[in-house]
C-alpha positions in Angstrom: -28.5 -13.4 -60.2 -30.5 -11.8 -58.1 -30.4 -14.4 -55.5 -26.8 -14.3 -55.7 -26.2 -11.0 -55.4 -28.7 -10.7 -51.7 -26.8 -13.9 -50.6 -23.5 -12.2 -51.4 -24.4 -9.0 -49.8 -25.9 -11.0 -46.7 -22.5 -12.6 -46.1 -20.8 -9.1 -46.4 -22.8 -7.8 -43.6 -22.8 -10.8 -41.4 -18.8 -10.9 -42.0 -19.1 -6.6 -40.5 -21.3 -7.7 -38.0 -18.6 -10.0 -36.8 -15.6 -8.0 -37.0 -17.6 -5.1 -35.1 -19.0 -7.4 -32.5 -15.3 -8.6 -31.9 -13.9 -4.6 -31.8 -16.7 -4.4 -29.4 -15.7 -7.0 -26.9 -12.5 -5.9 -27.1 -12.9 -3.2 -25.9 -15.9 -3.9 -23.3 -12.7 -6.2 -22.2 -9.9 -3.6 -22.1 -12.4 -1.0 -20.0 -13.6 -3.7 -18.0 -9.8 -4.8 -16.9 -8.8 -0.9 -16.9 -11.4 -0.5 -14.1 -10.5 -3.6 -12.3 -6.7 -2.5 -12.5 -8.0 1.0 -10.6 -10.1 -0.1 -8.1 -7.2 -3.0 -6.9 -5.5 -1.6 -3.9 -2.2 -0.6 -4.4 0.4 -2.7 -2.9 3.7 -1.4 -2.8 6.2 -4.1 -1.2 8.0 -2.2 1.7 7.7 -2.4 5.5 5.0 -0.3 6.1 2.6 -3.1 3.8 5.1 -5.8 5.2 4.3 -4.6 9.0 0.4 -4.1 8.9 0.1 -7.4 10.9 1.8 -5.0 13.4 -0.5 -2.1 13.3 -3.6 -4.1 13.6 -3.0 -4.0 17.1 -0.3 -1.4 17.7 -2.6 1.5 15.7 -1.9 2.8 12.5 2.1 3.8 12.3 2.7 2.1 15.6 0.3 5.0 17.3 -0.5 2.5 19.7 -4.1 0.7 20.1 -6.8 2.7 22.1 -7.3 -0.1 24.7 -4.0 0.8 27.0 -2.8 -2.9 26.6 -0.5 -2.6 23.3 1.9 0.4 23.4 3.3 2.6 21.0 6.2 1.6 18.2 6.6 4.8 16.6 9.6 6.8 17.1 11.2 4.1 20.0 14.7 3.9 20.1 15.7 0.9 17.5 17.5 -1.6 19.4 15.0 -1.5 22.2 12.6 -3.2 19.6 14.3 -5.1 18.5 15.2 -6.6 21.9 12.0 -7.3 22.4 11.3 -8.9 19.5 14.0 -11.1 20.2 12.6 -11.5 23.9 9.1 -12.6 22.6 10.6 -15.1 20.1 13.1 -16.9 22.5 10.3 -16.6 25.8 11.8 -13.6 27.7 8.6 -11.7 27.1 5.0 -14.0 26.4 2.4 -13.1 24.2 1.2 -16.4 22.0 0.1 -14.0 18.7 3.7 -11.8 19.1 6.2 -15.6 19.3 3.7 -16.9 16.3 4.0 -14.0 14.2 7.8 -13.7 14.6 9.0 -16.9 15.2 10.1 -17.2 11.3 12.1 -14.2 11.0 15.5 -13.9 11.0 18.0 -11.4 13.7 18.6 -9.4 10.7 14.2 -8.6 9.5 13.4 -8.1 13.0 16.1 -5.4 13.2 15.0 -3.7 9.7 11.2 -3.9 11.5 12.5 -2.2 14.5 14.2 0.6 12.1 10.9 1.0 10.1 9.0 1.9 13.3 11.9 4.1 14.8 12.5 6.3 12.1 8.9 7.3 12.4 7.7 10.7 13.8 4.0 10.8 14.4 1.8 12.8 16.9 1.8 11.6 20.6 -1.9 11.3 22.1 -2.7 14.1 24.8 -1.2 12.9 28.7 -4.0 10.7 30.8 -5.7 12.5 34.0 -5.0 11.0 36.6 -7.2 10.5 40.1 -4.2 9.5 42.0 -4.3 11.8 45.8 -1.5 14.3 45.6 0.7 12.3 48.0 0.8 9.2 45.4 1.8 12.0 42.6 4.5 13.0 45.1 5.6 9.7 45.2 6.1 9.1 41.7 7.5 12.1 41.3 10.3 11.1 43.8 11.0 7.6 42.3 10.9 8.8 38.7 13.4 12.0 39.5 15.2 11.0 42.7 14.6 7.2 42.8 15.3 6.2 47.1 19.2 5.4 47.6 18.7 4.3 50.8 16.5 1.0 49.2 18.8 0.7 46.2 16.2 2.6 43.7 17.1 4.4 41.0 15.8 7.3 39.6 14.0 6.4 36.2 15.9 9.1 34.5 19.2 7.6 35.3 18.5 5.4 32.8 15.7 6.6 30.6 16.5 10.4 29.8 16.4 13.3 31.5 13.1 13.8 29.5 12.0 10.1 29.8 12.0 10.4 26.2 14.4 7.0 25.9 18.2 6.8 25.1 19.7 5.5 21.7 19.9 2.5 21.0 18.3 0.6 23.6 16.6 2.3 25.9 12.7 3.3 25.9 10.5 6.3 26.8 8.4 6.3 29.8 5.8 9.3 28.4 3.0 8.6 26.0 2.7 4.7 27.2 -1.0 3.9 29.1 -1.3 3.3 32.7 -2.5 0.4 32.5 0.4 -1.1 30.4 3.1 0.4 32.4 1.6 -1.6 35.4 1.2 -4.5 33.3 4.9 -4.6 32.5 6.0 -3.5 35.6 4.2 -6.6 37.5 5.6 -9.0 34.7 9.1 -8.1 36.0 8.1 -8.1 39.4 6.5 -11.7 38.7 9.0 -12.8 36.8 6.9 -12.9 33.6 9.0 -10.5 31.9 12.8 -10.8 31.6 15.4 -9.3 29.5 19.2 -10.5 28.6 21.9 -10.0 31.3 22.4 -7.8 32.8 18.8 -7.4 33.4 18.6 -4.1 35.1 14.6 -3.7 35.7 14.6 -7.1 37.0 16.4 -6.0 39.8 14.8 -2.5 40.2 11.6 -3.5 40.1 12.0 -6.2 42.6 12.5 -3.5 45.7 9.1 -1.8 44.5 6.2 -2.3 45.9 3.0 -2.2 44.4 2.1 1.2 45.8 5.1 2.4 44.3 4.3 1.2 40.9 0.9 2.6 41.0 2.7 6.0 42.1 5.1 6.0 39.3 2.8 5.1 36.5 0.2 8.1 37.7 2.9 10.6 37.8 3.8 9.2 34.2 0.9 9.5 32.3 0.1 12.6 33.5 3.1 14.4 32.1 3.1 16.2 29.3 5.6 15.6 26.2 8.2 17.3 25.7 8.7 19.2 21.7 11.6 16.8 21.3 10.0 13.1 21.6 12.9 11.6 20.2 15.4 9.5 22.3 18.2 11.2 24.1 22.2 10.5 22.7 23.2 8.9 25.6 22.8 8.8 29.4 24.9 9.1 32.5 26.3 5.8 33.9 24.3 4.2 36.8 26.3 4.2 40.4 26.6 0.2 39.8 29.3 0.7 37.1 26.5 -0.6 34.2 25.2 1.7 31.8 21.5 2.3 30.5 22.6 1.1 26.7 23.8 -2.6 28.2 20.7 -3.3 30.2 19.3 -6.4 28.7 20.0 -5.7 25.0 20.3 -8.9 23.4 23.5 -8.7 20.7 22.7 -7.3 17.6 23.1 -9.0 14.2 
């Protein structure tokens, strides 16, 4: 009897032991995927996570990167980035990595990408100094306010705001962007590199500059300082030519 009774009590126990060893994974489990669950990144599926392939180069928000070679998103007038994005994917504009990443995308995602990066309103970085002699500044100053009639220039504001801020919808600001991409972009128009949809109005500006007059318009540019309103002006004065800043190369919207 006795026998019986140890065996029977060493079965009870063993059958405890087993239930509490099974409470106990259970809930080494449920803490274990708990923690797992809060240290996961979040990932919220909207355009800011959908566009980060963007601001790995562009800076967070579309800031722009540090380098001077990829320029700001944030806060550009909508249909302006979207042009381009059209541009790179059809070969008006060439940058392998841009064509790749958007070469899938339909009219209508690359205008809600260019709508994300519009509607946002982050700081502008400080203006660049400049080592330009005074006379180049002059200069600048002269083709970005005046532009020279006499060699069928325009002046930048014509077409780009009063407070080069950009005009709505298609039109971009000239302040905030890095010398060197401003000359960049400048001598892809002037080499052909760069081209927009008819009527392709800085094709055809840019042509009568020369490259001292480039260099003289981007140092005045970078040097200015921005204005409290960054945001793109309503609309612009037509230019003498009959055309208007908001048809110049804007590819048709979907």
């Amino acid at each position: 009897m006795t026998a019986i009774r140890a065996g029977s009590t060493f079965m009870t126990l063993t059958l405890i032991n087993t239930h509490l060893l099974r409470w106990l994974i259970t809930v080494c489990l449920a803490l274990l995927a708990a923690n797992i669950a809060s240290a996961a990144p979040s990932f919220k599926d909207d355009m800011a996570q959908r566009t980060l392939a963007c601001t790995a180069c562009h800076g967070s928000q579309g800031r722009a990167a540090p380098d001077g070679y990829y320029p700001r998103l944030a806060g550009k007038p909508a249909g302006y980035l979207y042009n381009q994005l059209v541009n790179f994917r059809e070969g008006k504009r060439h940058y392998a990595l841009m064509t790749q990443l958007i070469a899938p995308l339909t009219d209508a995602y690359l205008m809600e990408m260019a709508q994300h990066f519009s509607n946002l309103e982050v700081p502008y970085p400080a203006p660049e100094k400049s080592n330009a002699s005074p006379a180049a500044l002059a200069r600048g100053q002269q083709l970005i306010l005046k532009g020279e009639p006499a060699r069928g220039i325009p002046a930048c504001v014509q077409c780009h705001g009063s407070a080069m801020t950009g005009v709505a919808p298609n039109v971009p600001g000239l302040l905030g962007l890095p010398r060197d991409y401003l000359n960049a972009q400048l001598g892809a128009w002037k080499t052909g590199k760069r081209r927009a949809h008819a009527p392709d109005c800085m094709k055809a500006v840019v042509a009568v500059l020369s490259d001292e007059d480039i260099n003289a318009a981007s140092n005045y540019l970078v040097a200015q300082p921005l204005p409290a309103n960054t945001r793109p002006a309503a609309s612009a004065p037509p230019l003498a030519l009959g055309q208007t800043a908001a048809n110049c190369g804007s590819a048709p919207k979907p």
